[in-house]
N, C-alpha and C positions, 0 to 999 in steps of 0.2 A: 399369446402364450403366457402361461403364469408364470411369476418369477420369483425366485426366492429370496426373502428379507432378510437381511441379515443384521442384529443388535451390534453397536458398538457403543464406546461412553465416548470416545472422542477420536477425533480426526484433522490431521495436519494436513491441506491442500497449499501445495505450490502453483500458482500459474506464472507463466513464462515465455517470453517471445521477442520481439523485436519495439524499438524505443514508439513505434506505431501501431504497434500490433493493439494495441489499448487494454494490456494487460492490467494498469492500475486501475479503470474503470471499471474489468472483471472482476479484479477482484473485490472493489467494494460494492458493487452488486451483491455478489457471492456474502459477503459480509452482511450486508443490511439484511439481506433473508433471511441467512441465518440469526440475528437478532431478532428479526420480526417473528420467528419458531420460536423463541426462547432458549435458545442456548446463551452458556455463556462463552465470549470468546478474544479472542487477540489475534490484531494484527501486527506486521510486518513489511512494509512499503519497502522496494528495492530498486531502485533507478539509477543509469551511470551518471556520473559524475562532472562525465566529460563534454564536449560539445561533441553531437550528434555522431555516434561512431558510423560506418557503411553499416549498410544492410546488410544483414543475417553474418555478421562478426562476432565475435565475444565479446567486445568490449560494448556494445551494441545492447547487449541486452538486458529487456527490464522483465523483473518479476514482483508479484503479491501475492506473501506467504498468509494466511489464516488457518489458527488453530479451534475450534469450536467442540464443545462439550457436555456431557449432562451433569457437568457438578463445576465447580469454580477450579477457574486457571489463571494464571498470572504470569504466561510467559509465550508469545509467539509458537513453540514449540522448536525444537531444532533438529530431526529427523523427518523431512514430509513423507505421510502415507503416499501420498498422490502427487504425479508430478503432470503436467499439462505444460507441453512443450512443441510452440509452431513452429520450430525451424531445427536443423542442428546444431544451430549456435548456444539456441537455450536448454536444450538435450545435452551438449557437453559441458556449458558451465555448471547443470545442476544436479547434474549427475551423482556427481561426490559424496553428495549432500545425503541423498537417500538411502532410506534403512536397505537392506536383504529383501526381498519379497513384494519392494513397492509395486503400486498402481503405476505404469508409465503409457499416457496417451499423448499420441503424437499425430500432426499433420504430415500424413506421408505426403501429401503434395508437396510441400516444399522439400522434402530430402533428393534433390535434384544432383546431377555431381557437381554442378555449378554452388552451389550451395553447400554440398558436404566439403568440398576443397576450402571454401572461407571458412569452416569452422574446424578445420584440419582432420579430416575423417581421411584417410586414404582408400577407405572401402565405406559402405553403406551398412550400418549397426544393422539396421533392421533385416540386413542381409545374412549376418553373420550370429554370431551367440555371444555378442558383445556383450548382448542385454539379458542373459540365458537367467541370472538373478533377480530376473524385475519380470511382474508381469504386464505383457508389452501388449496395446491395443493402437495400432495404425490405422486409424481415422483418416479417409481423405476430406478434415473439414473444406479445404477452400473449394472443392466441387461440389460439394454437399449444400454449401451456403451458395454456391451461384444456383444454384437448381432451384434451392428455395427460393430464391428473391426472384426470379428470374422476370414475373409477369410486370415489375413497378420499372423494366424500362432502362436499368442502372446499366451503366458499361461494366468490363467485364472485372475491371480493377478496385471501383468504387462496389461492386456487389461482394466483391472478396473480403472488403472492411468488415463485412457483418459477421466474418468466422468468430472474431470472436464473444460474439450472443450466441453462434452456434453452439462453441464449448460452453458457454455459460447456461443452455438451457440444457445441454447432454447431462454438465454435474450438477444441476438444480433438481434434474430428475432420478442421477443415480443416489443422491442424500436425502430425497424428499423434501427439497427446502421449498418456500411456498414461493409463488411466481408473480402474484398480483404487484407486488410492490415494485419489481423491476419494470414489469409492463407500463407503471404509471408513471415511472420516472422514464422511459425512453419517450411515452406519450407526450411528456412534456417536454423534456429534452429537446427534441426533435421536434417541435411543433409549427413552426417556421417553414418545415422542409417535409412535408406530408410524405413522400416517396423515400425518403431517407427513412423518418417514423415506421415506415409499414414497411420497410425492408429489414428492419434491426428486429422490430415483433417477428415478422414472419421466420428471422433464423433462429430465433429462439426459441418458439413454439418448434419448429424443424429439429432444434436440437433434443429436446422433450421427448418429441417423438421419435425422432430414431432409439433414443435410450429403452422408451417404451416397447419397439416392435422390432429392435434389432436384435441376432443373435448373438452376437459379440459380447454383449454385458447379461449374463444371465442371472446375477445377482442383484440386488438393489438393497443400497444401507442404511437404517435408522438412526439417527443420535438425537433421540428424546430432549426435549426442554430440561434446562436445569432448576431445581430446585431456588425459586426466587420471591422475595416478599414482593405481593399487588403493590402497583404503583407505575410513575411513568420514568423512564429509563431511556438512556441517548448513548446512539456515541462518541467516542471522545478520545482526543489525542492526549497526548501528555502537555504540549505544548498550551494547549484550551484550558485542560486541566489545573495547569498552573496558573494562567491567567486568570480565571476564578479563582483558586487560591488566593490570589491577591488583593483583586480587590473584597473576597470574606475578609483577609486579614485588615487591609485597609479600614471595611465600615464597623470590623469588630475593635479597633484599638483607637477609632477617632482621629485616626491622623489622614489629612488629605494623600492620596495615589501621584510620583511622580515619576513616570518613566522616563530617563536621559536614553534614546538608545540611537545605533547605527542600524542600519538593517544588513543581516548574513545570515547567510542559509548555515543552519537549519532552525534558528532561534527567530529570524524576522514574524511569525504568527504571533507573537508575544506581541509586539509592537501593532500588529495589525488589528489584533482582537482587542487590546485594551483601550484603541484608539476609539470602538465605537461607544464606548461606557462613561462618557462624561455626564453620566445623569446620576452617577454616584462619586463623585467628586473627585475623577479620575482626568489628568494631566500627563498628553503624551507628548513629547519631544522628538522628531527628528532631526539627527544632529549630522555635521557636515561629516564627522570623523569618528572613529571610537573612542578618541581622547574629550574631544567635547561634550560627548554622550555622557561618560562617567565625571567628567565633569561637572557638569549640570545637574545629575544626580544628584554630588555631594554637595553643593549648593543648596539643593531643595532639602535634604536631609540638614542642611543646618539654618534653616530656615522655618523648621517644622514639621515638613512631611516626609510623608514615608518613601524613601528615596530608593529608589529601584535603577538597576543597567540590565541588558541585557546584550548577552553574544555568543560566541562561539570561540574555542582555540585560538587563532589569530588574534582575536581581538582581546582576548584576557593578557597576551603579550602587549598591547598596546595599551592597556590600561594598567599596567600594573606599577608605575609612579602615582599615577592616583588613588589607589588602592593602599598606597604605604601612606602616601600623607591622610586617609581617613582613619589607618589606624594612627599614626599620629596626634592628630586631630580627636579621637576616640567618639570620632559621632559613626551614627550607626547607619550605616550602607549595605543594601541586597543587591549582590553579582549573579548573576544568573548566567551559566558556564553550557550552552544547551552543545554538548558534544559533538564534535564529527571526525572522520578517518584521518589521520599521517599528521605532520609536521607543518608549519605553514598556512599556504591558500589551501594543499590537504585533497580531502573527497568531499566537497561540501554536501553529500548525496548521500552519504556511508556514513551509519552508525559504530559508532569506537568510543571506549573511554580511554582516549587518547589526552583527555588533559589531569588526569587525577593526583599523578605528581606535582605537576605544574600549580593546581588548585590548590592542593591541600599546604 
């Protein structure tokens, strides 16, 4: 059947499911496509905090927001068009979240009562006109994906892992994002494990094509490449981004790179990235504590070079005696404060600028 195309300039997708469900994987899929199209875009990594909550709970659940576009963006976005949610646990934490009118596809498979009780449903949404504001498509991926894989052999548990390529070729095909690039990262990914390989391909071509020949989605969306000067183009977290920052600043002012740091989430990629750049006269430090980190810092700062800490909340509290004697001292120190949720050890997981007083 033909289906109708529909222009948009851009588009907020949430995916969402359980800390297994390999929602973060979807979504940087989902991501890298849409870069390989030319959009430009932003993400949003969402993962608890905590150690491992029960299966399909609230506290349990991970999601990856991306917002992609035909013209330049600079912010995740914070009402998703599109929510993708395999359980009700991730249907009712994300709920909130979304505009009037949204996109909401869900795995009826798992809306079990065993399932909607954990996520405190007393009744079944998809039942009722809970979701009367959204418009709701109940997909039974996890049957959809055993069906597909069904010939490579997989038990019935290890073939349900593949849902989510399923979802990820459904919305590759409802955005038109292009498909090669995922295929050749599962090809590799997987390549050790040939039946895993051509089980993740095969849900994802499955999910492609249901989008194609199913009547459920009779629309399908456009979001044009954005306007971009030729060239080669990556992506990039903040935390990378900074760490190139550094060492440009470092080889633009002549002074040797000295990182003192501890490692804590969500700041330790600093430490890790800078650690492989010793070919531009970059010096990393792992230190036993955070007081020894900025320590050491200020040492190398008065020693010469360009003296860098890095951490998080917690740790700007434990370094902040060292921090007065460098203004003391009046030698010059870079604190790198990479934020996380609450007071304390905190949500090491959760984005907050929770230290801004404390900083400034």
């Amino acid at each position: 059947m033909t289906k109708q195309v529909k222009q948009l300039d851009r588009v907020i997708i949430r995916f969402a499911g359980d800390s297994g469900d390999g929602m973060q994987l979807t979504g940087d899929r989902f991501t890298q496509e849409s870069a390989t199209f030319g959009n430009d875009l932003s993400t949003l990594p969402n993962f608890p905090a905590e150690i491992r909550a029960p299966q399909g709970t609230l506290p349990g659940v991970s999601s990856f927001q991306v917002h992609f576009a035909d013209h330049d963006i600079l912010t995740p976005g914070d009402a998703p068009d599109v929510l993708v949610a395999m359980n009700p646990a991730a249907l009712k934490a994300n709920l909130g979240d979304l505009r009037k009118s949204a996109t909401v596809i869900v795995d009826s498979h798992d809306f079990t009562p065993r399932n909607l009780a954990k996520a405190g449903y007393a009744e079944n949404p998809l039942e009722t006109d809970a979701l009367a504001e959204y418009a709701v498509h109940a997909v039974d991926l996890t049957d959809l994906t055993i069906e597909a894989v069904k010939e490579f052999g997989l038990t019935r548990k290890d073939a349900a892992r593949a849902k989510n390529m399923f979802a990820l070729g459904l919305l590759s095909w409802l955005y038109g994002r292009p498909t090669e690039s995922t295929i050749g990262f599962l090809d590799r990914r997987f390549a050790k494990a040939p039946e895993i390989r051509d089980a993740n391909i095969a849900a994802f071509n499955a999910g492609w094509n249901f989008g194609e020949t199913t009547e459920t989605f009779v629309v399908q969306y456009e979001v044009k490449p954005a306007p971009m000067p030729s060239g080669s183009y990556r992506n990039i977290t903040g935390n990378l981004a900074l760490a190139y920052g550094l060492i440009a600043g470092s080889t633009q002012s002549g002074l040797p790179l000295f990182l003192g740091s501890y490692p804590i989430t969500p700041a330790s990629d600093i430490l890790h990235e800078l650690s492989k750049h010793k070919r531009f006269g970059v010096t990393t430090f792992q230190a036993e504590d955070e007081i020894a980190g900025i320590g050491a810092a200020l040492g190398a700062a008065f020693g010469g070079s360009l003296g860098i800490t890095s951490t998080s909340g917690p740790g700007i509290a434990l370094k902040s005696e060292t921090i007065g004697l460098a203004v003391m001292l009046e030698l010059p120190l870079i604190v790198i404060d990479v934020q996380r949720g609450g007071p304390s050890t905190g949500l090491p997981t959760k984005t907050e600028q929770a230290d801004l007083l404390q900083a400034m």
